[in-house]
Structures are given as structure tokens and as C-alpha cells.
N, C-alpha and C positions, 0 to 999 in steps of 0.2 A: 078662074075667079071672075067674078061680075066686077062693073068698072061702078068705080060712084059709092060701092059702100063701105068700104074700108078705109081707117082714118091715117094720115100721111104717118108711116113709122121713119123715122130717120133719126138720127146724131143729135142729142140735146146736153147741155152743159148745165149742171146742177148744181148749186150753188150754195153752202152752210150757211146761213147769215152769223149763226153763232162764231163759228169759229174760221170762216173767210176760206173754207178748202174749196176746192171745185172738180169736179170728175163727169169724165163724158161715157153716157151709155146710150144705148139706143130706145126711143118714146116715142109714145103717142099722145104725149100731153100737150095740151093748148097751150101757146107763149104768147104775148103782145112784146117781151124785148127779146134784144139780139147781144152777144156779146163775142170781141173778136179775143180767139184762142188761139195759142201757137199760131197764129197766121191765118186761120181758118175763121169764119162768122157764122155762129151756133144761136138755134133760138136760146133763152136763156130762164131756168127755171129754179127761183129763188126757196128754199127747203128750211121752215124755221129749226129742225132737228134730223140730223143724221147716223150716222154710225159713228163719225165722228168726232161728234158732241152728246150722245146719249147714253145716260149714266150706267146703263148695262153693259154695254158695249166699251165704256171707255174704264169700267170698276170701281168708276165712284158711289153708283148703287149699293156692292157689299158692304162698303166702310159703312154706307149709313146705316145700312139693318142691323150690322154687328154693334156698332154705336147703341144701336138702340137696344138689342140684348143687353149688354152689358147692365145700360141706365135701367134698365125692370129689374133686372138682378139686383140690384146697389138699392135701389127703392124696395122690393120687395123684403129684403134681410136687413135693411138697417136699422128695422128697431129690433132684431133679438140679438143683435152685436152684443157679448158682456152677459148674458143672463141664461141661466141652467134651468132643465127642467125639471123637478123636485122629482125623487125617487124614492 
């Protein structure tokens, strides 16, 4: 490998702001902070959504599509609730 072009990979501490979890994988991303872990001092890279906190991931996505099935169903038939079709 050539020296110089390759971006430092090491130990980085990721950070939910949503939901305050943290987990350390190995990166190549830019940090400006540090933050000390189990004993250890990790660059430190602040994540607005994760697995976490992301509605697919955590299942609060189905409730709302199904929510929203429902609510077209209920608006779609609620005015032939009570009336026949003449025969």
C-alpha cells in the first residue's frame, strides 16, 4: 500500500442524540470531539438517527401505515354505511 493516501481507519464511538445509545465500530469519518469510553478515549461521532431510533428498525413505521389503512378504509365507506343498492 502507498503511505499518504489512505484515511486513518480506527475505533470511533457513535453516538444516537435521539435516544443517548452509543456503540463503537471501526471508521473513517472526520471527528473534531473525543469522548472517554469504558476507560478508553474515542473520536466521537454524534448520529441524528440510528437503528436505534429509526421507525423501521424500531416498528413504529408499521403502526403508522397500518393507522393509515385503516383511516382510508373508515373515510372511504363512511358514507354507504346504512344504504342498499336498489335491485
Amino acid at each position: 500500500m502507498k503511505e499518504g493516501i489512505h484515511p486513518e481507519y480506527r475505533e470511533v464511538v457513535f453516538l444516537d442524540q435521539q435516544t443517548g445509545s452509543k456503540f463503537i465500530t471501526r471508521s473513517t469519518v472526520n471527528t473534531r470531539e473525543t469522548i472517554e469510553h469504558e476507560g478508553k478515549t474515542y473520536p466521537l461521532f454524534k448520529c441524528d438517527v440510528t437503528s436505534e431510533s429509526h421507525p423501521f428498525y424500531t416498528g413504529a413505521q408499521t403502526r403508522i401505515v397500518e393507522t393509515g389503512r385503516v383511516e382510508k378504509f373508515r373515510a372511504r365507506f363512511a358514507s354507504t354505511v346504512g344504504t342498499r343498492k336498489a335491485s
